[in-house]
C-alpha positions in Angstrom: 69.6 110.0 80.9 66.2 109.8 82.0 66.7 112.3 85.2 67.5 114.8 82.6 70.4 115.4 83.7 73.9 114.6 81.0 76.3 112.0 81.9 79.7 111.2 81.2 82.7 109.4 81.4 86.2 110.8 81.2 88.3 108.6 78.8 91.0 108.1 81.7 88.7 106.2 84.2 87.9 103.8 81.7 91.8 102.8 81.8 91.5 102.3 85.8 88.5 100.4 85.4 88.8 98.0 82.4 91.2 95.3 81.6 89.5 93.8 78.4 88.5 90.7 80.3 84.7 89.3 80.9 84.2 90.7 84.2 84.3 94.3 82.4 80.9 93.6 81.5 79.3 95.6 84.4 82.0 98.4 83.4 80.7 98.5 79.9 76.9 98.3 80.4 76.9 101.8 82.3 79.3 103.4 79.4 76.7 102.0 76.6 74.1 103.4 79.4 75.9 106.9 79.4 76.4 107.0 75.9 79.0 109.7 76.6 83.0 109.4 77.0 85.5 112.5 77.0 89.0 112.4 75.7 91.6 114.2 77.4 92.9 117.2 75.2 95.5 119.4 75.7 93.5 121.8 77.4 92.7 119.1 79.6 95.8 117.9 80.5 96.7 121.7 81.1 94.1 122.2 83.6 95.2 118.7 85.2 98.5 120.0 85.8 97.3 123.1 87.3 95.6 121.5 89.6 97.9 118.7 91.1 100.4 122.2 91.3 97.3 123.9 93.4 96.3 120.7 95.5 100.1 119.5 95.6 99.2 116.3 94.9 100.3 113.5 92.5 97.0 111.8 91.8 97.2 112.2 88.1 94.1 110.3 86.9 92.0 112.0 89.4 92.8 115.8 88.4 92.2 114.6 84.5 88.7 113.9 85.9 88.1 117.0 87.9 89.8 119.0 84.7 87.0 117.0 82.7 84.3 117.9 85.0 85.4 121.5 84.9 85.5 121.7 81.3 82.2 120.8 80.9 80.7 123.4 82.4 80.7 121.7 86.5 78.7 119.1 87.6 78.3 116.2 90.6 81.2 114.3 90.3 80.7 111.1 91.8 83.5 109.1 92.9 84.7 106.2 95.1 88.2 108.2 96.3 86.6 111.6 97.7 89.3 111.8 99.7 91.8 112.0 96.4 89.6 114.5 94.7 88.0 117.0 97.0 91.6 118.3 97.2 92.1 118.9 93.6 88.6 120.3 93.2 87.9 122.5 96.2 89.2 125.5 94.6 86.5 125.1 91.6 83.0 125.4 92.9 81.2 124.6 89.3 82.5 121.2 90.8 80.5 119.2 93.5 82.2 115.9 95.1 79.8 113.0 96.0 80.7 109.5 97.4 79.7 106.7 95.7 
């Protein structure tokens, strides 16, 4: 990206945020932009369980995310449900939440 900074997208929000339809168009212009979508693994999914066990929480989608962010190597994770995620990533400080 031109901030020199690397973006991505984990796999799973694309299934919260697209439903095949035309108005996914503003959807898929920023993944083209980002260029960049992780799959979940098993690893993944691993470290997303751990999680919703350390945060109690059932917010499934959102600990793949944080496990994804985690995984590569921390970042600014930005997000419109802070509330949802700060929980599940408060005990990893590689991991910074930002509002949207």
């Amino acid at each position: 990206m031109e901030a020199g900074v690397e973006v991505f997208v984990p796999a799973v929000v694309l299934a919260e945020t697209v439903r095949g339809r035309a108005n996914d168009a503003p959807v898929n212009q920023v993944i083209k932009a980002v260029g960049r979508v992780l799959s979940v693994n098993e690893t993944t999914g691993r470290l997303a369980g751990r999680l919703l066990r350390e945060a109690n929480s059932a917010e499934t989608v959102d600990a793949l995310v944080v496990a994804s962010t985690i995984e590569a190597g921390g970042g600014i994770l930005l997000t419109g449900d802070p509330a949802d995620i700060r929980p599940l990533a408060e005990r990893n400080p590689e991991v910074q939440v930002q509002s949207l």
